[in-house]
C-alpha positions in Angstrom: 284.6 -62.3 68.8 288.0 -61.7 67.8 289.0 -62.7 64.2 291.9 -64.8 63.4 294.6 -62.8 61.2 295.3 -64.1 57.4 298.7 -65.1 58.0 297.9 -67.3 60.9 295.2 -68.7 59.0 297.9 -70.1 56.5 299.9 -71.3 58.5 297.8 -73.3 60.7 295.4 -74.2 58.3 298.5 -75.8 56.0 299.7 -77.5 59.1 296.7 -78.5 60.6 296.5 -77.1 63.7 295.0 -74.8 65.8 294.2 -72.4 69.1 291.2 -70.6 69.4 288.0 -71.3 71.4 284.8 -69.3 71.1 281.5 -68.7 73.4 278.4 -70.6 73.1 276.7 -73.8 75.0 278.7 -77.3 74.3 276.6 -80.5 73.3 277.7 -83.8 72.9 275.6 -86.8 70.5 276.2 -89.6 68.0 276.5 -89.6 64.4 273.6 -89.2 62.3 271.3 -87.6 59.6 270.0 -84.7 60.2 266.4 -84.8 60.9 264.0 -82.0 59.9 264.7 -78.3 60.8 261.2 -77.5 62.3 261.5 -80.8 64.0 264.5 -81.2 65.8 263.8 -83.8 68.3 260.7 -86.3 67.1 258.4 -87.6 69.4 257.1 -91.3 70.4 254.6 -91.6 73.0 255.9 -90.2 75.9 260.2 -90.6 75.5 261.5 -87.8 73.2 264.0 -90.0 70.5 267.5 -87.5 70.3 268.7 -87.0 67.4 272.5 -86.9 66.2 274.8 -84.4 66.7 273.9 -81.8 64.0 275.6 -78.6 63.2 274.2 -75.3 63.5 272.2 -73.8 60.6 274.3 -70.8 60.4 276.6 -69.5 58.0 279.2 -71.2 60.3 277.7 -74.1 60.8 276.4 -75.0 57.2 280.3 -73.9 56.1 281.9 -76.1 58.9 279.3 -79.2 57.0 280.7 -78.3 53.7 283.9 -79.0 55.1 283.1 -82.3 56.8 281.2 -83.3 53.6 284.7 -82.4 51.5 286.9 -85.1 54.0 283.8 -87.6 53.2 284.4 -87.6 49.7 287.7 -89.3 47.7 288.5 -85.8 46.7 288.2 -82.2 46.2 287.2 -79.8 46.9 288.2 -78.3 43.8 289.8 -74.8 43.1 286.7 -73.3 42.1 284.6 -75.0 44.7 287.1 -73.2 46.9 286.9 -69.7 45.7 282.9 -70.4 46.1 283.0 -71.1 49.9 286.2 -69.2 51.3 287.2 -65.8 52.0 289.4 -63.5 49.5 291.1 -62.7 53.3 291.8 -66.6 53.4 292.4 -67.3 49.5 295.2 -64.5 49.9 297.0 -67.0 51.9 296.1 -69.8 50.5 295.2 -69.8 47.2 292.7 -71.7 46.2 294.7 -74.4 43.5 296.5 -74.9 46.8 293.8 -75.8 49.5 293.1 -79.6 47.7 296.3 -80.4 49.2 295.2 -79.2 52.5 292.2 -81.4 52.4 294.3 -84.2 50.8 296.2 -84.3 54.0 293.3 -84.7 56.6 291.1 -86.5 54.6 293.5 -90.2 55.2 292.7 -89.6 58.9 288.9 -89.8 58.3 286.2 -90.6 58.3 285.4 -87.1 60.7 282.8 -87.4 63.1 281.3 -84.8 65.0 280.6 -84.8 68.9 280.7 -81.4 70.0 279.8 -78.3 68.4 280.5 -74.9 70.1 279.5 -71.5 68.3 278.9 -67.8 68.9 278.1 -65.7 65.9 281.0 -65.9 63.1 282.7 -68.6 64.6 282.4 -72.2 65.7 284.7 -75.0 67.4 283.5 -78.3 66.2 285.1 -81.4 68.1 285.4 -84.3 66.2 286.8 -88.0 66.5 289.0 -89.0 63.6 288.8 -92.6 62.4 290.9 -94.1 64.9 288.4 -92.4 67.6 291.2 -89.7 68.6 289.6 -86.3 69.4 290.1 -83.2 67.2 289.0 -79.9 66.7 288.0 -77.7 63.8 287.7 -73.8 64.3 285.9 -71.7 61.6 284.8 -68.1 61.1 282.8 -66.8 58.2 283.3 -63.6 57.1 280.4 -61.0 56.8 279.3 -62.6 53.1 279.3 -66.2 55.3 282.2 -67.4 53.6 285.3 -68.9 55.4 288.0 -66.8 56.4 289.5 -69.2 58.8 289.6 -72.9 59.0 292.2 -75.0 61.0 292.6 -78.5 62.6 294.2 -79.1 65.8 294.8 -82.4 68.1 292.3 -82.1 70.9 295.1 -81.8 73.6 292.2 -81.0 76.0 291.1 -84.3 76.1 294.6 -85.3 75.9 296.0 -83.8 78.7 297.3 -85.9 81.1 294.6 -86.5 83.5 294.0 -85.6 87.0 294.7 -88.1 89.3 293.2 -86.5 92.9 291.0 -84.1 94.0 293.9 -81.7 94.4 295.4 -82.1 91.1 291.4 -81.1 89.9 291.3 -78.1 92.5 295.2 -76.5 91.1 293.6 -76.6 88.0 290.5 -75.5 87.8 292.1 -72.5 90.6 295.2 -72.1 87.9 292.6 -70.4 85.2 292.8 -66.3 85.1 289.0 -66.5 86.6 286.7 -66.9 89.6 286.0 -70.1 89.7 283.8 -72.8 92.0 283.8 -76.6 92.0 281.2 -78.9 94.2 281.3 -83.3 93.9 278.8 -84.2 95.5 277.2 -87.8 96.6 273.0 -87.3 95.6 271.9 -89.3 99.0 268.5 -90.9 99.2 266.7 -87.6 100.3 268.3 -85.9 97.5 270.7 -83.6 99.0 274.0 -83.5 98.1 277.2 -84.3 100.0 280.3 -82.6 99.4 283.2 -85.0 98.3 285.3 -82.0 96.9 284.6 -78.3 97.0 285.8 -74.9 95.6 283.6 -72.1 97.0 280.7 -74.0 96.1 278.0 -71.7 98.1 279.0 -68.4 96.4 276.7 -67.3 93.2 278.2 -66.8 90.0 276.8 -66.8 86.6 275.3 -69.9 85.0 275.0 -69.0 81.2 273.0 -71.8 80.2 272.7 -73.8 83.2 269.2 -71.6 83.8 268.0 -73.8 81.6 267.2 -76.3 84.1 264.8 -74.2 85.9 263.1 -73.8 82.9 262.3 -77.2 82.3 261.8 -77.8 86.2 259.0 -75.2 85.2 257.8 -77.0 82.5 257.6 -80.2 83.8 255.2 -78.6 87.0 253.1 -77.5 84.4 252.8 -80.9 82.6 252.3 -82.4 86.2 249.4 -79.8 86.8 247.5 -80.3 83.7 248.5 -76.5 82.2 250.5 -78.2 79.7 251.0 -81.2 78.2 254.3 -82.6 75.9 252.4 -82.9 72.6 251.3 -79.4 72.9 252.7 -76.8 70.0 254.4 -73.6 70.7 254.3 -71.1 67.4 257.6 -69.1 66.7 256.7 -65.5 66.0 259.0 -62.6 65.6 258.6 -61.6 69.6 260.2 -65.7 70.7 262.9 -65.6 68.2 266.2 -65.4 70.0 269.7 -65.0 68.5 271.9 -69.1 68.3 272.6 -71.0 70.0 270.1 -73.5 68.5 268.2 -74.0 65.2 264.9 -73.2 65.8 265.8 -69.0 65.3 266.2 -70.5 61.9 262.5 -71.1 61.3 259.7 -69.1 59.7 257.1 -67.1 61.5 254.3 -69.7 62.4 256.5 -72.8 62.8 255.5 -75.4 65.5 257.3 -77.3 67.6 256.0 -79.7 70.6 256.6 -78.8 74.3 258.8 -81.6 74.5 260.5 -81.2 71.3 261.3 -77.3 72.7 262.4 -78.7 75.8 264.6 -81.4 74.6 266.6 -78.8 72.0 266.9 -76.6 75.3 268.5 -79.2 76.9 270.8 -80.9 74.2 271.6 -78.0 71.9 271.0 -75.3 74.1 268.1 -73.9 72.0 267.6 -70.3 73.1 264.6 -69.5 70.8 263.1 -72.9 72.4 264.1 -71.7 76.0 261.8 -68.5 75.3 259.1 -70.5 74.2 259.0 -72.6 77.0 259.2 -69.8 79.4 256.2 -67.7 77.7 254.1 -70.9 78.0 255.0 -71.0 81.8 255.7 -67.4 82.2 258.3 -65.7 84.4 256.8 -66.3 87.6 256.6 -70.0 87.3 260.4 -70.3 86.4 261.0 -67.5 89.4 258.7 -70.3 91.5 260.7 -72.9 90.4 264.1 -71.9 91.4 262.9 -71.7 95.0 261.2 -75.1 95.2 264.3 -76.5 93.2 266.8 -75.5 96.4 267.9 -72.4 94.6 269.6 -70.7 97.9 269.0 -67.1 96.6 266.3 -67.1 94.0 265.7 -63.1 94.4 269.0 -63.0 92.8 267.3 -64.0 89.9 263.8 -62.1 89.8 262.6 -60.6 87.5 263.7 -64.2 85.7 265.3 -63.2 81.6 264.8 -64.6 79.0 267.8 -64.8 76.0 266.0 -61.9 74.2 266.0 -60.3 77.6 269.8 -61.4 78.0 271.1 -60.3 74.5 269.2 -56.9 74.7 269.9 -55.4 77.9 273.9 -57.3 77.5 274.9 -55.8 73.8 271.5 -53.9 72.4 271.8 -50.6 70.7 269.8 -48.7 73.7 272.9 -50.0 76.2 271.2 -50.6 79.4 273.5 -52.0 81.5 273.8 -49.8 83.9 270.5 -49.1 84.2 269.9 -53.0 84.9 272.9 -53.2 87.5 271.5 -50.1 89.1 267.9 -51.0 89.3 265.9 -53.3 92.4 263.6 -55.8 91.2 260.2 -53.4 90.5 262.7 -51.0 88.1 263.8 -54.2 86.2 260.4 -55.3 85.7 259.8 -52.0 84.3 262.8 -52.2 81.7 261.5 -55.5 80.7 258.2 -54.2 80.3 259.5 -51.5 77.7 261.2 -54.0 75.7 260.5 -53.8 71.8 258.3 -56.3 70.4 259.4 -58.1 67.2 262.8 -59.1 65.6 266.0 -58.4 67.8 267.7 -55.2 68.0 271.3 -57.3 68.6 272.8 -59.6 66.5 275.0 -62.5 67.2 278.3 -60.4 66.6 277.6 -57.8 68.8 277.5 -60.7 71.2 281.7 -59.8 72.4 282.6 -58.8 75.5 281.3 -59.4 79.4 278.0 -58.4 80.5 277.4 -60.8 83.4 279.9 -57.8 85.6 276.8 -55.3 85.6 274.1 -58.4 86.4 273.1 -59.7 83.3 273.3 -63.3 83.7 271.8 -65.8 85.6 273.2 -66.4 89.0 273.5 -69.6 91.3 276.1 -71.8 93.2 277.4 -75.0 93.0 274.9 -75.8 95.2 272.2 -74.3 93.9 273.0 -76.4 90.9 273.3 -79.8 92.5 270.4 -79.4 93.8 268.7 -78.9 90.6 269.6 -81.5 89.0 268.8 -83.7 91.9 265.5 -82.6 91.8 265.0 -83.1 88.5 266.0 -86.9 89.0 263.7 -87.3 91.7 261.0 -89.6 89.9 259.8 -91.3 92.6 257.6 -88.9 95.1 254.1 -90.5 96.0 252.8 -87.8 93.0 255.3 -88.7 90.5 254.3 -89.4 87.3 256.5 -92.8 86.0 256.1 -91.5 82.3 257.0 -87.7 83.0 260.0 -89.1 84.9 261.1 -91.0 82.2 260.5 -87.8 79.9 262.6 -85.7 81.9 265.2 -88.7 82.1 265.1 -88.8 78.2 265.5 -85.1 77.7 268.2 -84.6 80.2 270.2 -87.9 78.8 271.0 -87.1 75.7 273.8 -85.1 76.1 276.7 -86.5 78.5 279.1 -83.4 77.3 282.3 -85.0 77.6 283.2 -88.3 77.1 282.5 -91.2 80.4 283.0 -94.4 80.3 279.2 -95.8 79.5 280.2 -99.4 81.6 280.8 -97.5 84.5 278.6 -94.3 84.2 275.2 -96.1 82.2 273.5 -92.5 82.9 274.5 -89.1 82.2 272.5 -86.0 81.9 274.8 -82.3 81.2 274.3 -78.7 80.8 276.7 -76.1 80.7 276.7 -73.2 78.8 278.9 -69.6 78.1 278.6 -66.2 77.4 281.6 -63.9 77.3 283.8 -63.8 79.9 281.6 -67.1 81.6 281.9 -70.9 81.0 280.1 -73.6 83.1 279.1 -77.3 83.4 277.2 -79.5 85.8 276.6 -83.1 85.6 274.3 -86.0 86.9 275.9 -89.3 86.5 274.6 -92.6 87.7 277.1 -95.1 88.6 276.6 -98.7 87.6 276.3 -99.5 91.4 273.6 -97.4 91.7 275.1 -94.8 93.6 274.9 -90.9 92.4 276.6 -88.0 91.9 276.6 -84.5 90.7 280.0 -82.5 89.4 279.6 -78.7 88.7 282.5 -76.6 87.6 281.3 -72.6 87.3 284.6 -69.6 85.9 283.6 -66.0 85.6 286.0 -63.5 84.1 285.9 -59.5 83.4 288.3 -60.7 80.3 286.6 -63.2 77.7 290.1 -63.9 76.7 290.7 -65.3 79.8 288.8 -68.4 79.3 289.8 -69.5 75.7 290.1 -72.4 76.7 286.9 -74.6 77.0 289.1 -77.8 76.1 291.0 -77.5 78.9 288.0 -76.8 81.2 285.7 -79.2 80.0 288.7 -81.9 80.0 288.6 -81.9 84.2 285.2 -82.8 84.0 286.8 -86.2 82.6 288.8 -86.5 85.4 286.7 -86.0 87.6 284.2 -88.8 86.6 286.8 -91.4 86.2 288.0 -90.3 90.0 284.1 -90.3 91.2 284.2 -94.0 89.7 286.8 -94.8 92.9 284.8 -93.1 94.9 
């Protein structure tokens, strides 16, 4: 991840503006307290409750809450508050008598509230809604000490941009980024398939990031139906299902618990890779491999033997580089590399997470398609097998996180996942109209350069359109 330099720190810090986007999985929520780290999502019955947005528990994230908690109070924070929690790199910019002022000018706009949170490693975008409800972002990188050695504001002029007002307006955009992109709308008819309203490329593979996801909990949720699992069971964090952010549950000690549906709801709303590894041992591989070809997936080979993060992060940016052993090898050699993976702790940390892997095959791969028609089937409650409360489960997990903001009076239901990874940044939605009519939007960009998709705001921001054009529909 490439570090902002002092003097631009100053300058945009003083002034309150910004432009830098990093990798990591968007999610969306409300205001809140922030419930209890082992516990991220509580349980009642059968219907996970979400929680509030909550910020990482990483040295960005508990920095980028410092900061919020400074614009909640009348003042501060004070000089030597701010020698405590920034940078000398930043402090020999700003000094530290000096950045008061700075917090004197932001904190009038308040009070801050965060929606979004995006992080890889050091750094972290946090969207946030001022007091007048205008959208914002905050950027901050920690140094190696955790302390700040960036911090800027900046107008959310993603959100701001005028918006789209066709099909083609969506399709020059999206096809203006320095990437390979794809695009499917799609009508979800009554069998569950999905018809095209607007296309880019929609049946060629690229990586998902995140998106995977959803075949994990399809997985999951077979099990359940089967009787190999239930919600209320516990999954155990040990040193071999740790994963590297994002999420919180990395954060926890050896021997934590969490509930099946507790893991599969932070999968889902924050993107929890340690949770997403948990959930896949209980299933193991094959099932999610299984479930990718029952889902619609059009090429699930593409995606056998199935990786977990771990399996993602090692082979991507571990010490042993295997990269071009992975993009060389069939299925059977994979399984074999997999196989001879290190037990224990990661080899990889989240900063050596910084350039693109998904070029030699590590990644998970689908289509537009492949994605509609995941998220389809996920929705489908209503087989002759179906399970009302397990439907509503899925419904609950899936529900949490809209990702951007739609209009709640037309769209009552929206369920998001997206997800990057260097050089990658996706999102597919589910939406159900107030009519009652469905649809599905997927936007997938794949670059050799992670530079060339800086820009989440501006990605994400078509998504927008897009839903206030399916509402014409």
């Amino acid at each position: 991840m490439r570090r902002s330099s002092p003097s631009a720190a100053r300058t945009l810090a003083v002034a309150a503006a910004l432009g830098l986007a990093v990798t990591g999985c968007t999610h969306d929520g409300g205001a809140g307290s922030d419930p209890a780290p082992s516990q991220p999502f509580a349980t009642e019955g059968t219907a996970t409750v979400a929680p509030p947005v909550v910020l990482p528990d990483s040295p960005a994230g508990r920095q980028a809450q410092w900061v919020l908690d400074q614009l909640a109070a009348d003042t501060g924070p004070s000089p030597a508050q701010a020698e405590e929690h920034f940078a000398d790199v930043f402090l020999g910019e700003v000094p530290a008598e000096d950045i008061p002022a700075v917090f004197d000018q932001l904190r009038p706009a308040g009070p801050w509230r965060p929606v979004d949170v995006d992080e890889a490693g050091a750094d972290a975008v946090v969207r946030l809604h001022d007091g007048s409800g205008e959208p914002w972002r905050m950027v901050i990188s920690v140094d190696d000490d955790g302390a700040i050695s960036a911090l800027f504001f900046q107008p959310d002029t993603g959100a701001t941009t005028a918006p789209a007002e066709s099909w083609a307006e969506v399709h020059e955009r999206l096809t203006g980024l320095d990437a390979d992109v794809s695009l499917l709308a799609a009508r979800v008819g009554d069998d569950d398939t999905c018809e095209p309203i607007a296309e880019i490329d929609s049946a060629q593979p690229r990586p998902m990031a995140s998106i995977f996801k959803l075949y994990v909990l399809g997985a999951v949720a077979q099990a359940v139906h089967t009787g190999q699992a239930r919600w209320d069971d516990q999954l155990t964090i040990t040193p071999d299902t740790r994963s590297l952010p994002s999420g919180e549950l990395q954060n926890e000690p050896d021997g934590a618990q969490v509930s099946v549906a507790q893991a599969a709801a932070g999968m889902i709303a924050i993107s929890d890779n340690t949770a997403s590894d948990l959930l896949t041992e209980l299933v193991g591989r094959d099932a999610v491999e299984t479930a990718m070809a029952q889902m619609g997936h059009a090429d699930p080979a593409r995606n056998v033997p199935f990786l977990t993060t771990r399996d993602f992060f090692t082979i991507g940016w571990g010490p042993d580089d295997l990269r071009d052993d992975w993009q060389a090898a069939g299925p059977d050699e994979r399984r074999d590399l997999l196989g001879a993976m290190p037990d224990g702790a990661l080899t990889v940390s989240a900063r050596d997470v910084d350039d693109p892997a998904w070029t030699f095959g590590v990644d998970w791969f689908g289509s537009a398609r492949d994605i509609c028609a995941v998220l389809a089937s996920l929705h489908d409650g209503e087989g002759p097998d179906a399970d009302p409360a397990d439907a509503q489960m899925l419904r609950t997990i899936l529900g949490h996180n809209r990702g951007v903001t739609i209009d709640e009076s037309a769209w009552p239901y929206v369920a998001y996942k997206g997800g990057s990874a260097p050089g990658v940044v996706t999102g597919s939605w589910y939406g159900e109209r107030e009519d009652g009519e469905r649809f599905v939007y997927v936007m997938q960009a794949a670059a050799p350069d992670e530079a060339a998709l800086a820009d989440h705001a501006a990605f994400f921001s078509l998504a927008e359109d897009a839903f206030r054009l399916l509402s014409e529909e």
